[in-house]
PDB file of N, CA, C and O in Angstrom:
ATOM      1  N   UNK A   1       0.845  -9.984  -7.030  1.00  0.00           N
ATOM      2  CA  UNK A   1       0.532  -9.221  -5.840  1.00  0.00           C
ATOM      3  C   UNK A   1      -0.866  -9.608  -5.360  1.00  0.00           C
ATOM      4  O   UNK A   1      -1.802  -9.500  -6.152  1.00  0.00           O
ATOM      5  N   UNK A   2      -1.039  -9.977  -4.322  1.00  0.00           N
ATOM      6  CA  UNK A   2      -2.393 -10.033  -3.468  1.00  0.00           C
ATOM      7  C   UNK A   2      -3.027  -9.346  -3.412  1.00  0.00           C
ATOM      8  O   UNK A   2      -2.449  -8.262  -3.488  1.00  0.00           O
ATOM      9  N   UNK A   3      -4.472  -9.207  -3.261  1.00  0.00           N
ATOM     10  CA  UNK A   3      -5.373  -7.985  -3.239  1.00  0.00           C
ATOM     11  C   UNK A   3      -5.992  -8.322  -1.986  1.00  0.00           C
ATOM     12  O   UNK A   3      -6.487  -7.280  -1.558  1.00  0.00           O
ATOM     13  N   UNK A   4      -6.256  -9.498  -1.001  1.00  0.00           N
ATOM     14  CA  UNK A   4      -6.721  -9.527   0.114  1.00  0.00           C
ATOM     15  C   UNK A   4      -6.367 -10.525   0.834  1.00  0.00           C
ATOM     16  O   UNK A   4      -5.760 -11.371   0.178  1.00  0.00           O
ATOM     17  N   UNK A   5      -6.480 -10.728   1.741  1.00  0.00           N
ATOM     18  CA  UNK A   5      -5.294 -11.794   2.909  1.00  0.00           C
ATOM     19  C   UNK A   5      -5.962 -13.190   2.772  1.00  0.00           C
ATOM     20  O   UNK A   5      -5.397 -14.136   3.319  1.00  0.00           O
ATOM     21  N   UNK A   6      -7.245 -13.424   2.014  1.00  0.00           N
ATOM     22  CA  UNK A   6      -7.446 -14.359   1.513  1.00  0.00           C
ATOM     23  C   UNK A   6      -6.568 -15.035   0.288  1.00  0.00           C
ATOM     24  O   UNK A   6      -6.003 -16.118   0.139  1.00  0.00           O
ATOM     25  N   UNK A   7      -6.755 -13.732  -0.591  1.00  0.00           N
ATOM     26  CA  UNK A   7      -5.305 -14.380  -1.729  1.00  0.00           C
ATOM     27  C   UNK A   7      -4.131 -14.085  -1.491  1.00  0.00           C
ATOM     28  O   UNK A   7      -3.298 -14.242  -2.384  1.00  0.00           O
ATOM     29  N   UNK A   8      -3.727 -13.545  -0.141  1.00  0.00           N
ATOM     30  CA  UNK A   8      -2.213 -13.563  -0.272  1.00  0.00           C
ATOM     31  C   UNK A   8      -2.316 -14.783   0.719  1.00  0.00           C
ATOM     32  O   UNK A   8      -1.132 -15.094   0.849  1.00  0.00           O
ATOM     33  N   UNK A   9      -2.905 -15.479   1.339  1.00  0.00           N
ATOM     34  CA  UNK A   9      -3.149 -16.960   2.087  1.00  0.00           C
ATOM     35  C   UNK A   9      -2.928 -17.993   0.711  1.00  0.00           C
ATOM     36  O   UNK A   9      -2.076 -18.864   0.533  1.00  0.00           O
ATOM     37  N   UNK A  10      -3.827 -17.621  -0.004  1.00  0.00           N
ATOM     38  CA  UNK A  10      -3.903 -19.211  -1.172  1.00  0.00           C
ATOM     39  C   UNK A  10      -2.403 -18.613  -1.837  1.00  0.00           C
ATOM     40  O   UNK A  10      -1.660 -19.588  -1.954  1.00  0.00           O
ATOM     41  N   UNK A  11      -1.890 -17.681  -2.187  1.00  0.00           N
ATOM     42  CA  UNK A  11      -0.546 -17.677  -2.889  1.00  0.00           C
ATOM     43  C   UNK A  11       0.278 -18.190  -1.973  1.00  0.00           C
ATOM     44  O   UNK A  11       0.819 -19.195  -2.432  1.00  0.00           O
ATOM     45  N   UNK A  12       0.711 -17.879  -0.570  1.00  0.00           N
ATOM     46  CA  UNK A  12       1.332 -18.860   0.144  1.00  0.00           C
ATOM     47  C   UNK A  12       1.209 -20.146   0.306  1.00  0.00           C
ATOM     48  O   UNK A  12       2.170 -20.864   0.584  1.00  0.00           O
ATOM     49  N   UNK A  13       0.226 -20.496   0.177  1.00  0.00           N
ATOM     50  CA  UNK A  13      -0.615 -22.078   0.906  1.00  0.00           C
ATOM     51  C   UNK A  13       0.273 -22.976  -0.804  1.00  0.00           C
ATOM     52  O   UNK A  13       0.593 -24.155  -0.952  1.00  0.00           O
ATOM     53  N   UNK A  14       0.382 -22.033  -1.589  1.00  0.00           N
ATOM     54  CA  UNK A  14       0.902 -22.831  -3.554  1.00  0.00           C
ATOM     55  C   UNK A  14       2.225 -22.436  -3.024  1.00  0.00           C
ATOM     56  O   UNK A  14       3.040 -23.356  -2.946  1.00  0.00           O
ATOM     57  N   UNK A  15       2.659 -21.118  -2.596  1.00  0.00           N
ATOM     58  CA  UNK A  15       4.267 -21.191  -2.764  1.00  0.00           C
ATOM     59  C   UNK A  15       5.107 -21.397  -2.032  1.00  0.00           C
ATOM     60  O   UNK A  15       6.294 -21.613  -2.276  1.00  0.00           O
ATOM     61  N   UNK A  16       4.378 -21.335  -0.697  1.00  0.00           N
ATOM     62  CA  UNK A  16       5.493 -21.845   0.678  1.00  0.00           C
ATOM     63  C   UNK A  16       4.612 -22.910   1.808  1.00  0.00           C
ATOM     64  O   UNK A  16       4.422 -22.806   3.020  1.00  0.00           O
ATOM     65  N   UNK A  17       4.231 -23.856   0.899  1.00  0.00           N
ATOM     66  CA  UNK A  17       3.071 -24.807   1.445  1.00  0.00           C
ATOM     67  C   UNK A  17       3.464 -25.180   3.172  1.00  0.00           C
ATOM     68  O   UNK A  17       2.736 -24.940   4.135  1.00  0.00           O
ATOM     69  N   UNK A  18       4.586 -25.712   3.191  1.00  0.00           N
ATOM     70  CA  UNK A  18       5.261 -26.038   4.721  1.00  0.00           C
ATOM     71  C   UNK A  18       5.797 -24.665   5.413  1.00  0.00           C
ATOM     72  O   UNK A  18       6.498 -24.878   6.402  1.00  0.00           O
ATOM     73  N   UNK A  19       5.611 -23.392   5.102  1.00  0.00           N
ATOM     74  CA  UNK A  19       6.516 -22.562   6.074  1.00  0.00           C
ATOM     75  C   UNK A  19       5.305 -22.016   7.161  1.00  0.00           C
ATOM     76  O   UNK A  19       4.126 -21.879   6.835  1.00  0.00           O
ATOM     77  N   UNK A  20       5.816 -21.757   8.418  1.00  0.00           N
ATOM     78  CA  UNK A  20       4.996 -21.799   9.580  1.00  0.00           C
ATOM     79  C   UNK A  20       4.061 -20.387   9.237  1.00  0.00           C
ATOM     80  O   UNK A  20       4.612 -19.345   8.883  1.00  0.00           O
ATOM     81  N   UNK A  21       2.905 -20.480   9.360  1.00  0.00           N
ATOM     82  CA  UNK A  21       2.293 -19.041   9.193  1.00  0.00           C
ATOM     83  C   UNK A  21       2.068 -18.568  10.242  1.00  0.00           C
ATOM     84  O   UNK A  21       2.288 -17.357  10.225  1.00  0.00           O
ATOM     85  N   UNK A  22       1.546 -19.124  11.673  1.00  0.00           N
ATOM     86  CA  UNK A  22       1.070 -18.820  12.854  1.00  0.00           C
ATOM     87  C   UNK A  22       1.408 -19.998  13.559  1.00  0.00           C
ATOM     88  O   UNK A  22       1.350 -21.164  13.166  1.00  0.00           O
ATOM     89  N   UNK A  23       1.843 -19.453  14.873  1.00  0.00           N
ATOM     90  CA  UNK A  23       2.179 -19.738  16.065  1.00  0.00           C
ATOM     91  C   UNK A  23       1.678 -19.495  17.332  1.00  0.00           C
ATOM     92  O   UNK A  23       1.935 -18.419  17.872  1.00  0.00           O
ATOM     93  N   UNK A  24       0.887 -20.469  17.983  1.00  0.00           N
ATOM     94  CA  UNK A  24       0.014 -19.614  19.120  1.00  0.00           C
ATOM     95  C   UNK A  24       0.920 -19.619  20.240  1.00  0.00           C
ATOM     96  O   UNK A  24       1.408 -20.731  20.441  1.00  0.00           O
ATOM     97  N   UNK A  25       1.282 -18.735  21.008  1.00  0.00           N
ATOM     98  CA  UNK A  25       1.740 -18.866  22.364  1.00  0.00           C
ATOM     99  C   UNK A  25       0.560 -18.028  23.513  1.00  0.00           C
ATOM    100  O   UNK A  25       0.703 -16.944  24.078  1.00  0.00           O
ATOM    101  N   UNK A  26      -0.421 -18.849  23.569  1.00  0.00           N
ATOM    102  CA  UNK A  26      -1.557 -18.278  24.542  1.00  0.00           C
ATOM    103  C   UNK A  26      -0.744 -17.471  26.136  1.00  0.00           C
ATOM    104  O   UNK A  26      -1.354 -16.629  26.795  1.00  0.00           O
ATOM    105  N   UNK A  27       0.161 -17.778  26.366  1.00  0.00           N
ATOM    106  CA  UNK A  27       0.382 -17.203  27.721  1.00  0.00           C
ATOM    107  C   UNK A  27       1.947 -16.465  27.537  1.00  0.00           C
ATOM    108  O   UNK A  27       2.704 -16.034  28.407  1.00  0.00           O
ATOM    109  N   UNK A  28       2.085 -16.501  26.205  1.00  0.00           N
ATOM    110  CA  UNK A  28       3.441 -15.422  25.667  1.00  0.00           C
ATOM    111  C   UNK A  28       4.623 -16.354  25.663  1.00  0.00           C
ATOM    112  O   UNK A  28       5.681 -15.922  25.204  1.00  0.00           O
ATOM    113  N   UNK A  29       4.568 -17.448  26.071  1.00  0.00           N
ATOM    114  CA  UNK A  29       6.180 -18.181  26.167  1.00  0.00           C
ATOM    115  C   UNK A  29       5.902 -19.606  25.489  1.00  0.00           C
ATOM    116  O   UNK A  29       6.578 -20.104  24.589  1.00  0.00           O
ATOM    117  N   UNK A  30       4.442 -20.326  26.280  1.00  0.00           N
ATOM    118  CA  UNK A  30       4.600 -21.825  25.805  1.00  0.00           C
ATOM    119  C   UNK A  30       3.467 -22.179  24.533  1.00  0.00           C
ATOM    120  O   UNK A  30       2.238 -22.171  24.596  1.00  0.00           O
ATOM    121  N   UNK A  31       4.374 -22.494  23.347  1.00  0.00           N
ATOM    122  CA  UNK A  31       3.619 -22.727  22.487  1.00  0.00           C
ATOM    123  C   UNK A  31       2.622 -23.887  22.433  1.00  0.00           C
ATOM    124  O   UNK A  31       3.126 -24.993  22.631  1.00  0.00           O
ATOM    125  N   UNK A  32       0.798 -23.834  22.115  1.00  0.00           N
ATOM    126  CA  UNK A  32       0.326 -24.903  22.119  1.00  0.00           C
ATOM    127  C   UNK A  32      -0.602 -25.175  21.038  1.00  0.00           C
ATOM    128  O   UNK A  32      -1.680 -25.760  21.135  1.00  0.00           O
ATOM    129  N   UNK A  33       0.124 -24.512  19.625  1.00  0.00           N
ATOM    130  CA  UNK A  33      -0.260 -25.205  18.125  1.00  0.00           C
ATOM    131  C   UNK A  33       0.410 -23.795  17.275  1.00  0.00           C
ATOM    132  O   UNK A  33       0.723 -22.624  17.488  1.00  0.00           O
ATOM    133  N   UNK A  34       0.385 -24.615  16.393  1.00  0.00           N
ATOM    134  CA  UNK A  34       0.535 -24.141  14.870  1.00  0.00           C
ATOM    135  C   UNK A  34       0.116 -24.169  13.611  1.00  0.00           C
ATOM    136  O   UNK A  34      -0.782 -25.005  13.505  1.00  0.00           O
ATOM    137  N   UNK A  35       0.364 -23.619  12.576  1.00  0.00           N
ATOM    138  CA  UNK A  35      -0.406 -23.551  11.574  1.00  0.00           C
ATOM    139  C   UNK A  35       0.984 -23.309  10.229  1.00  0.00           C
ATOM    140  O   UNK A  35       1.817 -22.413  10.361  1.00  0.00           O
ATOM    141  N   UNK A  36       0.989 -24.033   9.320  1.00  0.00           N
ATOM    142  CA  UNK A  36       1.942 -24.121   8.843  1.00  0.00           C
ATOM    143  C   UNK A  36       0.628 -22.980   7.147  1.00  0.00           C
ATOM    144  O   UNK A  36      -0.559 -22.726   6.941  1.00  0.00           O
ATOM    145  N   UNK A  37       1.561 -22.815   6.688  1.00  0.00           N
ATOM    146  CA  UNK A  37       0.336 -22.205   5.155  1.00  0.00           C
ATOM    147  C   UNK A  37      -0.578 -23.050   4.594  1.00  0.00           C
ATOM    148  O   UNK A  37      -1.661 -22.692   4.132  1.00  0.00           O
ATOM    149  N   UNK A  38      -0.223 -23.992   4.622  1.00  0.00           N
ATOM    150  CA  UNK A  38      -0.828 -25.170   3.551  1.00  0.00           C
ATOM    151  C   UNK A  38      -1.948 -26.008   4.614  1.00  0.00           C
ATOM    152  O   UNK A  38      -2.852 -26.756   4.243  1.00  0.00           O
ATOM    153  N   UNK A  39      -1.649 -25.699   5.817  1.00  0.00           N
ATOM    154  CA  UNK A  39      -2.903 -26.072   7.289  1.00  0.00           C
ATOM    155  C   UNK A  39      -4.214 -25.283   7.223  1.00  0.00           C
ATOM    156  O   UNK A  39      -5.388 -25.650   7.182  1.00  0.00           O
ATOM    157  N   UNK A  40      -3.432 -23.670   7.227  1.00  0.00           N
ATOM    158  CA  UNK A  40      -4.162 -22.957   7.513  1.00  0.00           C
ATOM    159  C   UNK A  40      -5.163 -22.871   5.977  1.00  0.00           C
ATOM    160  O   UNK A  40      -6.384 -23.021   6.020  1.00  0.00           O
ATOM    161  N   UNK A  41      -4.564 -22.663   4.945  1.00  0.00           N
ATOM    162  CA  UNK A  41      -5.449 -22.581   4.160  1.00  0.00           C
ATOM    163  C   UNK A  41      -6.568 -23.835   3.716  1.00  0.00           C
ATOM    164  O   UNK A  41      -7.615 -23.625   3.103  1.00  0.00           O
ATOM    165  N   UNK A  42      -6.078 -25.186   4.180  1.00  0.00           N
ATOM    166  CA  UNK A  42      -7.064 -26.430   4.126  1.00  0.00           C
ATOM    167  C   UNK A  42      -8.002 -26.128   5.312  1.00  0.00           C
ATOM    168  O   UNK A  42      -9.151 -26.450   5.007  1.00  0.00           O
ATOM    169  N   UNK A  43      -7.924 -25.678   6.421  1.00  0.00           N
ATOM    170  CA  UNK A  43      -8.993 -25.416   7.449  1.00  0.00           C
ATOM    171  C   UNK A  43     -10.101 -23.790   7.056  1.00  0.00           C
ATOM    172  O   UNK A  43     -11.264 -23.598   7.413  1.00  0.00           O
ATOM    173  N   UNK A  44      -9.374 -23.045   6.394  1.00  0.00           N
ATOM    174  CA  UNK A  44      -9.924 -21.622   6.250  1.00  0.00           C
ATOM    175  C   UNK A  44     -11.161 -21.847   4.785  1.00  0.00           C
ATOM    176  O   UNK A  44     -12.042 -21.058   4.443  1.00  0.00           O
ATOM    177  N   UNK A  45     -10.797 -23.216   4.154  1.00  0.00           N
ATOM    178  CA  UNK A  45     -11.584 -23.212   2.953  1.00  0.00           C
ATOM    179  C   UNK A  45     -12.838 -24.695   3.192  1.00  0.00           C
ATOM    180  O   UNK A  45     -13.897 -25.008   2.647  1.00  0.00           O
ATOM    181  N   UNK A  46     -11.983 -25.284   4.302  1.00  0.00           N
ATOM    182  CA  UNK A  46     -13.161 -26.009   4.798  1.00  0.00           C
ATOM    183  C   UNK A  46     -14.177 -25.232   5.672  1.00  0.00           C
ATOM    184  O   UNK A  46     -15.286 -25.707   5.914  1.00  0.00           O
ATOM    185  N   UNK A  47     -13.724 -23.880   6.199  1.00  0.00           N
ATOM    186  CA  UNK A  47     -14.882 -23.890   7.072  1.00  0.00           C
ATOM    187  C   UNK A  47     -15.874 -22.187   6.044  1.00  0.00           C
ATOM    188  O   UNK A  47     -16.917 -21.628   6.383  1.00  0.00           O
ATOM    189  N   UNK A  48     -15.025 -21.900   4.913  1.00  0.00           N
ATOM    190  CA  UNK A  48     -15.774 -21.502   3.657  1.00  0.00           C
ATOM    191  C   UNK A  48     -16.881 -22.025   3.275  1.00  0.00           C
ATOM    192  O   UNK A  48     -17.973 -21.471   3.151  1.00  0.00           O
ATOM    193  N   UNK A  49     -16.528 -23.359   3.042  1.00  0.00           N
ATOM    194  CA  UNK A  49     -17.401 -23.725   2.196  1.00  0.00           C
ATOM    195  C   UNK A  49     -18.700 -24.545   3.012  1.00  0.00           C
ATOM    196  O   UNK A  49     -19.694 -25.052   2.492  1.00  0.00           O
ATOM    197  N   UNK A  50     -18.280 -24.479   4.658  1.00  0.00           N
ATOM    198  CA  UNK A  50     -19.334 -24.761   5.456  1.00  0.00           C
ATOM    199  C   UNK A  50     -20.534 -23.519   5.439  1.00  0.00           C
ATOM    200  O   UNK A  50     -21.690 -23.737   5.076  1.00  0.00           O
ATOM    201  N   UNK A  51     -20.115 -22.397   5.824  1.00  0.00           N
ATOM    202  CA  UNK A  51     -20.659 -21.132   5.842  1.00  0.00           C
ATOM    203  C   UNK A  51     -21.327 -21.001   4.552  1.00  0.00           C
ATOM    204  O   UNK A  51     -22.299 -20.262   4.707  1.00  0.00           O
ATOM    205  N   UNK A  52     -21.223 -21.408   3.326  1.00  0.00           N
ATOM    206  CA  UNK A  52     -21.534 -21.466   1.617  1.00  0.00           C
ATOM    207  C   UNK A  52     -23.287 -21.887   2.000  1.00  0.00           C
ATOM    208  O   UNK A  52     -24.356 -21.300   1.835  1.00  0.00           O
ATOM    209  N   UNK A  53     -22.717 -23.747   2.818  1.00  0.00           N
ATOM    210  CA  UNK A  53     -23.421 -24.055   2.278  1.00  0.00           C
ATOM    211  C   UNK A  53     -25.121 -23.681   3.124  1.00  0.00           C
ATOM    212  O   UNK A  53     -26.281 -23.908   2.779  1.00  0.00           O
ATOM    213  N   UNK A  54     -24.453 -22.967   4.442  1.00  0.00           N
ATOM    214  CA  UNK A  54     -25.146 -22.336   5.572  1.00  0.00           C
ATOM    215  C   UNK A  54     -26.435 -21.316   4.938  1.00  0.00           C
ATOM    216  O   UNK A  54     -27.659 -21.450   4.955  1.00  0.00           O
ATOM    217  N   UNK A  55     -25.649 -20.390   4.455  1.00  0.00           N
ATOM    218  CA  UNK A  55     -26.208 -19.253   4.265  1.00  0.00           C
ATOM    219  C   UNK A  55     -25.906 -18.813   2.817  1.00  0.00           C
ATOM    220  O   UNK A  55     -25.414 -19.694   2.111  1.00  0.00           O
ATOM    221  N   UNK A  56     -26.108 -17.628   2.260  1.00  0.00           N
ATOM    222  CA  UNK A  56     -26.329 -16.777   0.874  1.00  0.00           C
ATOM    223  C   UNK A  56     -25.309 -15.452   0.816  1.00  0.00           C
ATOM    224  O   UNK A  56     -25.309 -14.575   1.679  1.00  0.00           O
ATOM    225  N   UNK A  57     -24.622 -15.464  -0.114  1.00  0.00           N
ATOM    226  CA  UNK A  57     -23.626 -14.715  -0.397  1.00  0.00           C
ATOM    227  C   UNK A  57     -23.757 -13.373   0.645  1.00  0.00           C
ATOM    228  O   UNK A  57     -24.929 -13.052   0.842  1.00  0.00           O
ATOM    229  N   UNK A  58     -22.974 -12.731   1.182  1.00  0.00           N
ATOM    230  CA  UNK A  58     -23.404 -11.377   1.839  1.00  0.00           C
ATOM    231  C   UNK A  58     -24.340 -11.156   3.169  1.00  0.00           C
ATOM    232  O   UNK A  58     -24.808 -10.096   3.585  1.00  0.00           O
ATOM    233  N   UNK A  59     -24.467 -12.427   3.690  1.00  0.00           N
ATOM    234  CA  UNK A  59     -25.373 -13.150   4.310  1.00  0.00           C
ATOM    235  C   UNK A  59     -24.111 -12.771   5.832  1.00  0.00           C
ATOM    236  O   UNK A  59     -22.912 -12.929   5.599  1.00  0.00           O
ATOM    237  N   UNK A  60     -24.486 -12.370   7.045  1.00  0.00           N
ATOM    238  CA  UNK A  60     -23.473 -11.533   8.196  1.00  0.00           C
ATOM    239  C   UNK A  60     -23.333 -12.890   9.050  1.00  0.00           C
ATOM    240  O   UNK A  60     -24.222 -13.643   9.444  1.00  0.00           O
ATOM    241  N   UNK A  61     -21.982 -12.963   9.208  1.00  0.00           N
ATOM    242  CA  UNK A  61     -21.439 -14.252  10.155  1.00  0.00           C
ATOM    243  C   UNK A  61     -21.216 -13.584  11.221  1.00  0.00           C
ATOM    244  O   UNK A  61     -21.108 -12.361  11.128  1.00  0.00           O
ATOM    245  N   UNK A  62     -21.105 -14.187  12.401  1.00  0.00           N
ATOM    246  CA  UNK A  62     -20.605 -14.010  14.066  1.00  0.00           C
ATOM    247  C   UNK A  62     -19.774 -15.195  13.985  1.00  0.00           C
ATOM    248  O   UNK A  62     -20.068 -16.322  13.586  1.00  0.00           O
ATOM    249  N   UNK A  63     -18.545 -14.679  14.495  1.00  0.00           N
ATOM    250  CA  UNK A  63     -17.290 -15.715  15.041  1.00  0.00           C
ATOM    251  C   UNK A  63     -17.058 -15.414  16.664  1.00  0.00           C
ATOM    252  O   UNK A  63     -16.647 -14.302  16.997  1.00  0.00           O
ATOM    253  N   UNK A  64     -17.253 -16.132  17.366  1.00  0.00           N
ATOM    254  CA  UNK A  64     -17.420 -16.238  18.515  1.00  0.00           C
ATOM    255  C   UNK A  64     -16.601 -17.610  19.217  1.00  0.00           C
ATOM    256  O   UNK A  64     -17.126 -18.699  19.452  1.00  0.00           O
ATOM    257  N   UNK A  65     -14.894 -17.149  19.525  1.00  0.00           N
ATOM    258  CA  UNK A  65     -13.982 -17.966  20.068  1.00  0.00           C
ATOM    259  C   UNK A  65     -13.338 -17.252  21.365  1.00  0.00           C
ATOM    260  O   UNK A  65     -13.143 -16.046  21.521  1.00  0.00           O
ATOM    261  N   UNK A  66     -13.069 -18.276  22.225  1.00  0.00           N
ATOM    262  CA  UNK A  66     -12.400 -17.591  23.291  1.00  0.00           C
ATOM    263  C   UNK A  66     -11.072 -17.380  23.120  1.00  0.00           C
ATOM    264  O   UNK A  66     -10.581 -18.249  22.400  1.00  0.00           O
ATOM    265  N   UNK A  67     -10.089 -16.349  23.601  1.00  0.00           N
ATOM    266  CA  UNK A  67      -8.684 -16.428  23.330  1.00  0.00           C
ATOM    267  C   UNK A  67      -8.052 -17.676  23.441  1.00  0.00           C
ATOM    268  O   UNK A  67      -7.045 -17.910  22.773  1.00  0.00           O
ATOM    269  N   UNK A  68      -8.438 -18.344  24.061  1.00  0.00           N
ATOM    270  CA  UNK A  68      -7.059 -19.686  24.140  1.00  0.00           C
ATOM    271  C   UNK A  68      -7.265 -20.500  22.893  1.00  0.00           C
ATOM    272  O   UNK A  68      -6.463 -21.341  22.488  1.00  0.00           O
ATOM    273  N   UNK A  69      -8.155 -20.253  22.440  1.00  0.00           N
ATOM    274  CA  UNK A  69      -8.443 -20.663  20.864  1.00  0.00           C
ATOM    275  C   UNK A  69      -8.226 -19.988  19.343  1.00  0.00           C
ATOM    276  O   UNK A  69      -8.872 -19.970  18.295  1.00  0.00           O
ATOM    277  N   UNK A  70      -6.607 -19.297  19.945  1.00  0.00           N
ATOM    278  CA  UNK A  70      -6.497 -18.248  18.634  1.00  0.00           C
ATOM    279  C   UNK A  70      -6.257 -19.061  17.545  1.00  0.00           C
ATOM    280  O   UNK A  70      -6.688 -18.404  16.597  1.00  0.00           O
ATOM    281  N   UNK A  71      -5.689 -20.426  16.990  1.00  0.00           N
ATOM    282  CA  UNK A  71      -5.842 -20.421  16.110  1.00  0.00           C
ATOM    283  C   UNK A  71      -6.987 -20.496  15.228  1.00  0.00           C
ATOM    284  O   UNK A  71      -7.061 -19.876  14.167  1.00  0.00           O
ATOM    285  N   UNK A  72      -8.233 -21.575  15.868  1.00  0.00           N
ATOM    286  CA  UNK A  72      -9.092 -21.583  15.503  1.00  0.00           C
ATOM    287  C   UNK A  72      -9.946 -20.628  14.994  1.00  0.00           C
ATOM    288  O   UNK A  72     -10.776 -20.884  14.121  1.00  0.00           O
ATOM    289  N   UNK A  73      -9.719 -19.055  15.714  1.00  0.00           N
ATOM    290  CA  UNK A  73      -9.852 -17.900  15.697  1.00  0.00           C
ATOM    291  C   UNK A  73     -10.211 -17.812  14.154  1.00  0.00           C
ATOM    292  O   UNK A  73     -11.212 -17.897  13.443  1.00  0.00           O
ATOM    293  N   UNK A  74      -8.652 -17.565  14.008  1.00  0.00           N
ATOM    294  CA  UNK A  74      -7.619 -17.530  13.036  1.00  0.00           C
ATOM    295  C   UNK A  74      -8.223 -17.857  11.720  1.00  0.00           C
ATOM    296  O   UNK A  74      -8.237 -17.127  10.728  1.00  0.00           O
ATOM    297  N   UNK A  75      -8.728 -19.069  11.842  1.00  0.00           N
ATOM    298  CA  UNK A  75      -9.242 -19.634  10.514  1.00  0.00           C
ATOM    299  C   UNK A  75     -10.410 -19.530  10.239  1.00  0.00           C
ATOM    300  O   UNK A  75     -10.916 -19.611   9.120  1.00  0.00           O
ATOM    301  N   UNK A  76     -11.150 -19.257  11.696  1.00  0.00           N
ATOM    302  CA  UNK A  76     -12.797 -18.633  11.039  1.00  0.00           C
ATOM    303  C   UNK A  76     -12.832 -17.540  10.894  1.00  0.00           C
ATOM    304  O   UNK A  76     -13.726 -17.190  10.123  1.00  0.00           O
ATOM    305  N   UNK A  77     -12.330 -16.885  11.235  1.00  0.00           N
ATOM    306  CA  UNK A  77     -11.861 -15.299  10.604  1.00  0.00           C
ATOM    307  C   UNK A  77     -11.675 -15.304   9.392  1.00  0.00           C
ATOM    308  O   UNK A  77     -12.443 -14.712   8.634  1.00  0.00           O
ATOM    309  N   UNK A  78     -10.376 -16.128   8.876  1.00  0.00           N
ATOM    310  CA  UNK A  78     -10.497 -16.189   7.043  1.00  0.00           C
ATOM    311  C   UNK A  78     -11.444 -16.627   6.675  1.00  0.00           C
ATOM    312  O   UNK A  78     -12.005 -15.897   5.857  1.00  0.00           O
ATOM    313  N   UNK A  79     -12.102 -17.819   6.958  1.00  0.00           N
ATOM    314  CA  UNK A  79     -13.370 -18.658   6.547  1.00  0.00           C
ATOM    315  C   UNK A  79     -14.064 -17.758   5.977  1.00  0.00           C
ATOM    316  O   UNK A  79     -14.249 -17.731   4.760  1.00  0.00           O
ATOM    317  N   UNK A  80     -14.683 -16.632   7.075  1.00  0.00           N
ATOM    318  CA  UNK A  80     -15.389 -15.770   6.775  1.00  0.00           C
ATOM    319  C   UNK A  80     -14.825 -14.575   5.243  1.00  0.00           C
ATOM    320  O   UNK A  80     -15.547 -13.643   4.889  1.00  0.00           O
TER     321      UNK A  80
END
């Protein structure tokens, strides 16, 4: 069982590496990216360990994306 959507991300990203996690449809109909588990969690731990090497544990991030950029969103949100 997961204790936070970070580890229920890395238990997916090991147990359902290819199944789609997110789907952006910015204007509700036409899709223009995706994120499969095993995407999202290689982008959410690259931009971890950017922020690591940024700043100091407990140290307050700002994520600052415009909507048409939900996935990207998406992954600096976990990052964080």
């Amino acid at each position: 069982m997961s204790s936070n959507l970070v580890q229920l991300l890395r238990d997916r990203a090991e147990n359902q590496p290819h199944k789609l996690a997110y789907r952006f449809l910015p204007d509700g109909e036409v899709e223009s990216g995706t994120f499969t588990y095993a995407q999202l969690d290689e982008q959410v731990r690259a931009i971890a360990a950017q922020l690591q090497a940024l700043g100091n544990a407990g140290d307050r991030v700002i994520v600052v994306y415009p909507y048409t950029d939900g996935l990207d969103f998406i992954a600096a949100f976990l990052g964080c």
